[in-house]
C-alpha positions as CSV (number, residue, x, y, z in Angstrom):
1,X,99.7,18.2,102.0
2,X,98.7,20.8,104.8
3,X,97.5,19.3,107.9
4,X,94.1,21.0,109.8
5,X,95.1,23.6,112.4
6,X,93.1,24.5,115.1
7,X,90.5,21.7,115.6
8,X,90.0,22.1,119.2
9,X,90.2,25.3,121.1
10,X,88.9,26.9,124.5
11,X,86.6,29.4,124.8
12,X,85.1,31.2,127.8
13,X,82.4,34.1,127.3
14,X,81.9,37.8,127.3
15,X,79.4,37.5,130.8
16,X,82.1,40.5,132.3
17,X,83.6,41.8,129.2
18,X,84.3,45.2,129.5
19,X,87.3,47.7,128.4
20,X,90.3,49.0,130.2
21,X,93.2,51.3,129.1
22,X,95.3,48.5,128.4
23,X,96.4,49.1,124.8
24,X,96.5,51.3,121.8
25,X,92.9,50.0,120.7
26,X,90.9,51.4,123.6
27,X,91.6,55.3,124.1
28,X,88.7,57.3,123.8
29,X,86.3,54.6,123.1
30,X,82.6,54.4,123.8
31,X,81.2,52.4,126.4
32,X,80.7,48.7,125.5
33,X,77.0,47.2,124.9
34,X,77.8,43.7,126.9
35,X,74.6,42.1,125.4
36,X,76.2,43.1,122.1
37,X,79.1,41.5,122.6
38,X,78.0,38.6,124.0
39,X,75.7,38.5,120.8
40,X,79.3,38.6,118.3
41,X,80.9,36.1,121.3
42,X,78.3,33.6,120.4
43,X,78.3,34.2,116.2
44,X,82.4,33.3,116.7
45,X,81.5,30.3,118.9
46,X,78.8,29.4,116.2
47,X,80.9,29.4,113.3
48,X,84.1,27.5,114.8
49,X,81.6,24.7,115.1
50,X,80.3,25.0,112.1
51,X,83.6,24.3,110.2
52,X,84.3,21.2,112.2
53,X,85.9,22.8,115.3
54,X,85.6,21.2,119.0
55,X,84.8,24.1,121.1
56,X,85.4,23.2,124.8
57,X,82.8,26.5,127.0
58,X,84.1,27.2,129.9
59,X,82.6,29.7,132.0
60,X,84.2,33.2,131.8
61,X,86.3,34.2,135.0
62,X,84.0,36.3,137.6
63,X,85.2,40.0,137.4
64,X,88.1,39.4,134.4
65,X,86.9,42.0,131.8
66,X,89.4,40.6,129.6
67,X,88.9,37.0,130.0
68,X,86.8,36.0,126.9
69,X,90.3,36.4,125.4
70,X,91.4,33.0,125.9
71,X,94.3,32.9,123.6
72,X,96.0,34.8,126.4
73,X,96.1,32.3,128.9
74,X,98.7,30.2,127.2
75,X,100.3,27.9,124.7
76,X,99.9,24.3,124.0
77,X,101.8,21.9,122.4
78,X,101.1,18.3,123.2
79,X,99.8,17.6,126.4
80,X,102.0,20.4,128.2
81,X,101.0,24.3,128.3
82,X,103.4,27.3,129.4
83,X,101.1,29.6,131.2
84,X,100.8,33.5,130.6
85,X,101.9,36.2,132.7
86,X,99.5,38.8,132.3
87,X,99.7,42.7,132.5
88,X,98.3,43.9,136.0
89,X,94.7,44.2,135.2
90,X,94.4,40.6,133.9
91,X,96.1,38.9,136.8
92,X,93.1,37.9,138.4
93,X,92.5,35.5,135.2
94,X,95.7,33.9,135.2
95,X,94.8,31.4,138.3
96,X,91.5,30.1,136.7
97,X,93.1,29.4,133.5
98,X,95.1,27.3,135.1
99,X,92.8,25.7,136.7
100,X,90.9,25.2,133.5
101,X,94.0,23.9,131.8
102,X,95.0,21.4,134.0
103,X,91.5,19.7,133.7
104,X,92.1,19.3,130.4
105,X,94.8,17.1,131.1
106,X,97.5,20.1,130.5
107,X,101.0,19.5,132.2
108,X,101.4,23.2,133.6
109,X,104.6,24.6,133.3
110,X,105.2,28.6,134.8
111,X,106.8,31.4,132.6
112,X,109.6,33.0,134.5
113,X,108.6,36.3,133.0
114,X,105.8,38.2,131.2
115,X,104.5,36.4,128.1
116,X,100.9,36.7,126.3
117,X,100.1,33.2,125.2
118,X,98.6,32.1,122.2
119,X,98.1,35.8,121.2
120,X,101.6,36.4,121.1
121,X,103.0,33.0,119.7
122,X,101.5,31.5,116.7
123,X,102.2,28.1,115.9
124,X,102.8,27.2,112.1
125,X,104.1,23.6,112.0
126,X,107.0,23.4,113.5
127,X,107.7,27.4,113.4
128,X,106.3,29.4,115.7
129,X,105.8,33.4,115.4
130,X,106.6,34.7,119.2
131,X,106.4,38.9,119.4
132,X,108.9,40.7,121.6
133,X,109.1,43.8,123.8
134,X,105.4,44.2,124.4
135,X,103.5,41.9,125.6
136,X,106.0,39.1,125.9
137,X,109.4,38.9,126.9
138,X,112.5,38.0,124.9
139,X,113.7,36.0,127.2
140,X,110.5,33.7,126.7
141,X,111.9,33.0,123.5
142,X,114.2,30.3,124.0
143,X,112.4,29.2,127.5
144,X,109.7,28.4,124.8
145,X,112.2,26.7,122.1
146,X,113.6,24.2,124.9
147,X,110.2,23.7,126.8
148,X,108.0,22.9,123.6
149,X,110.2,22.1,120.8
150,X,109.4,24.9,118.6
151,X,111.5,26.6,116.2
152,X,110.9,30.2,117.3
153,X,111.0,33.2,114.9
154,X,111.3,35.8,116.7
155,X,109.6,39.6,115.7
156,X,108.7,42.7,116.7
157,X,106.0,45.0,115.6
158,X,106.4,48.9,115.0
159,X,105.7,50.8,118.5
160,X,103.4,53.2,119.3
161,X,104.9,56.5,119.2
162,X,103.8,59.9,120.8
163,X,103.4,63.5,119.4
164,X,107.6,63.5,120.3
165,X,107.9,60.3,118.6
166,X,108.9,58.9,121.3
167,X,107.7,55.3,122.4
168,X,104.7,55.3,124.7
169,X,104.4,53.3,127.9
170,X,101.0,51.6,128.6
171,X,100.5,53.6,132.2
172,X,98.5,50.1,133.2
173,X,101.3,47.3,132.5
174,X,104.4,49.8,132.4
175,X,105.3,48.1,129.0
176,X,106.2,49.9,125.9
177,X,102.5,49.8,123.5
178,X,101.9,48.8,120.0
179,X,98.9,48.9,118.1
180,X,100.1,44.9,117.1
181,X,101.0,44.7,121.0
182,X,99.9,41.0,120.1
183,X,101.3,39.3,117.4
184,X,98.0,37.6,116.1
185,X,96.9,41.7,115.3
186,X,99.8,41.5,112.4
187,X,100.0,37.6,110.9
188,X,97.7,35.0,110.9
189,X,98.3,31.0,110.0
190,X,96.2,29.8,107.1
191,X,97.5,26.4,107.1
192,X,101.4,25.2,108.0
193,X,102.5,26.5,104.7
194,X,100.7,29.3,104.1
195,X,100.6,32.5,105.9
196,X,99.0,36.4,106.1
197,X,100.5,38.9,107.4
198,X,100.8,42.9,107.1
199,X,104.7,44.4,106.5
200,X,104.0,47.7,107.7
201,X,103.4,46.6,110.9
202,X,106.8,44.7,111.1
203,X,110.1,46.5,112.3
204,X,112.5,45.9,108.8
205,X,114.4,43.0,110.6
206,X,111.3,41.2,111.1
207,X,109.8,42.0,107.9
208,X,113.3,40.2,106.6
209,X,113.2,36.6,108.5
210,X,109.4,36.5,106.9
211,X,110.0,37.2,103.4
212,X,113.2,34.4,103.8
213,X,110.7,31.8,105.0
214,X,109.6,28.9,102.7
215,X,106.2,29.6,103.0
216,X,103.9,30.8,101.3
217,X,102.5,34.1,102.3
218,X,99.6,36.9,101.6
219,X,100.0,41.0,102.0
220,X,97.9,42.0,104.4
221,X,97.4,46.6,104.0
222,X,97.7,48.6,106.8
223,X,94.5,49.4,106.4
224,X,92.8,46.1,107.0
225,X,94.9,44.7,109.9
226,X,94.5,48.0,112.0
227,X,91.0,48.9,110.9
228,X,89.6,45.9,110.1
229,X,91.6,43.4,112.7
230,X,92.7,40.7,109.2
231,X,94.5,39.2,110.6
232,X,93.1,38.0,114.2
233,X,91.2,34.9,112.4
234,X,90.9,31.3,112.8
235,X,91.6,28.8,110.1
236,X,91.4,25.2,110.4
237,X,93.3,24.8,106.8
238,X,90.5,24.8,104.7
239,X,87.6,27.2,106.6
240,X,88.7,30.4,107.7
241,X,86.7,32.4,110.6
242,X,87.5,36.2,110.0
243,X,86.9,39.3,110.0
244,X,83.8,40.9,107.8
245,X,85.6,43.9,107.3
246,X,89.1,42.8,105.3
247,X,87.5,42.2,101.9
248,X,91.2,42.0,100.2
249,X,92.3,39.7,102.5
250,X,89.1,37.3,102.0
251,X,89.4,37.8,98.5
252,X,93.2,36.4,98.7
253,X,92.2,33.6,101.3
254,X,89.3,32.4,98.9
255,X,92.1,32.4,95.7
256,X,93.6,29.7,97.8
257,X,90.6,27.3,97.8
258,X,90.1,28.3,101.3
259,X,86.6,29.0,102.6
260,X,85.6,32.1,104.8
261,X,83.0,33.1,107.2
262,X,82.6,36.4,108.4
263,X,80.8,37.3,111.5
264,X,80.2,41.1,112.0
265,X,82.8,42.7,115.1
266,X,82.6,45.6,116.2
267,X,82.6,45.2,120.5
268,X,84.8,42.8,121.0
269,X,87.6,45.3,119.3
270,X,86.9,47.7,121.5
271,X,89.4,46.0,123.9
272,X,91.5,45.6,121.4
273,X,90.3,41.7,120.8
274,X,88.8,40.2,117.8
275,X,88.2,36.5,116.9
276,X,91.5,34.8,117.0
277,X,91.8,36.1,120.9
278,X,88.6,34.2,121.7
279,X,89.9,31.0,121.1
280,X,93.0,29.0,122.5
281,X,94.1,26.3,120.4
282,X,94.4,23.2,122.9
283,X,95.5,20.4,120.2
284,X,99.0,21.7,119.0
285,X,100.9,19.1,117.7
C-alpha cells in the first residue's frame, strides 16, 4: 500500500514577491498585483491544511522576490537537509533558509555546487527525480546519492532554444534556460508508485529511464504542464493540491481514487512558480 507523501512542509509568504528575468516564464510579463498573489499564497496554504498537511509559516525573507518559493531552499531526508545554491538574484534567501532549517532540527549539510532543492529533486520512495544542466548541477547527483541515501534518476528537460536554435543562456544566472528549468514544471509524485509527468518536455534519454520504471505513471500534454503548470502540485497520496487549469490531468488523478483541489493561479506563475514551489517537504523519509 502507498504511504502519505508530503505531510509536513515549509511555507514562507508572498509579503516581497515580485518577478525577475530569471527564467523562460517571465519575459514580457505584466507587472505583478502583490495583494493578488498574496490572495492565491494563502488559498495554497489553506488547502494543504485542509487535506491533513502540517504547514509550518515562516515569515518570508525581507527583500527575496523569490522567496515564497520554498521548495528551492533544499532537500530533506530525515533529519538532515543539503542546502540550495541559488542563481545570483536569489542569494540573499539562501542564508535565512538556513537559518530556518536548522530550527527545525535540520542537520545542515552545504552543496559544493549549484543545486535547486526540492524543485529540482523529487523524492518518490526511495527514487528520487534530480534535473541536470539548469538549475542543478550533475555533479549534485551523486553528492546527493551518498549524502541522503537516494537512488537518483537522473533527467534533463528540453532547452530553451533561440530564433538560431541555439540554446539560450539566462543573462541573470549565466546557466543554459528551460521552460522546465525545474524539474517539478515536468513530473509530479502522486504517491511512491504512481507518477505524472509530460514526455515532451523530456530529452529522449530521459523519457527512456521513465517509461523502464516500475511505476505507475500518467501523460501529462504539452499543453497543460507549460500552460497550465500540471504538474507543480502537491499530493499527500490520497488529496492532490493542483492546478485549476489541467482538466486532463485532474481527470486522470481523480480515475485513481485520488482527490483534487484546485485553487485558481495565475500570479504566482508569473515568476515562473506555482504551487508545488511554495512548499518544501520537511518529513522525507
Amino acid at each position: 500500500m502507498a504511504t502519505s507523501i508530503n505531510k509536513t512542509v515549509l511555507m514562507s509568504g508572498a509579503d516581497y514577491f515580485d518577478v525577475v528575468d530569471l527564467n523562460a516564464y517571465s519575459h514580457n510579463i505584466e507587472p505583478v498585483i502583490r495583494d493578488k498573489a498574496i490572495i492565491e499564497f494563502t488559498s495554497i496554504r489553506k488547502a494543504l491544511e485542509k487535506a491533513g498537511v502540517t504547514v509550518v509559516k515562516v515569515d518570508a525573507p525581507a527583500g527575496c522576490q523569490d522567496g515564497i518559493f520554498t521548495a528551492n531552499w533544499g532537500l530533506c531526508r530525515g533529519d538532515k537537509v543539503i542546502m540550495s545554491s541559488l542563481p545570483g538574484p536569489r542569494k540573499a534567501e539562501e542564508a535565512y533558509a538556513e537559518e530556518v532549517l536548522q530550527a527545525q532540527g535540520k542537520q545542515i549539510i552545504k552543496a559544493p555546487c549549484h543545486f535547486s532543492g526540492q524543485g529540482d529533486a523529487l523524492p518518490c520512495g526511495n527514487y528520487l527525480f534530480a534535473g541536470s544542466n539548469y538549475r542543478t548541477d550533475p555533479r549534485m547527483h551523486d553528492f546527493i546519492s551518498q549524502e541522503l541515501g537516494y537512488e537518483v534518476i537522473d533527467l534533463e528537460t528540453i532547452p530553451e532554444r533561440d530564433a538560431n536554435d541555439a540554446p539560450v543562456i539566462n543573462a541573470l544566472s549565466g546557466w543554459p534556460d528551460s521552460f522546465f528549468y525545474d524539474i517539478d514544471l515536468a513530473i509530479s509524485v502522486l504517491r511512491d508508485d504512481l507518477i505524472a509527468w509530460c514526455p515532451d518536455a523530456f530529452t529522449p534519454d530521459s523519457q527512456a529511464k521513465l517509461r523502464a520504471l516500475p511505476i505507475k505513471k500518467i501523460e501529462v500534454s504539452l499543453q497543460e504542464a507549460t500552460k497550465g503548470f500540471a504538474c507543480n502540485l502537491v499530493s499527500t497520496g490520497e488529496y492532490v493540491i493542483m492546478s485549476a487549469h489541467a482538466p486532463q490531468l485532474q481527470a486522470a488523478i481523480e480515475s485513481y481514487g485520488l482527490h483534487t483541489t484546485t485553487p485558481d493561479i495565475s500570479e504566482l506563475a508569473k515568476g515562473g512558480g506555482y504551487i508545488r514551489c511554495t512548499t518544501l517537504t520537511l518529513d522525507n523519509q
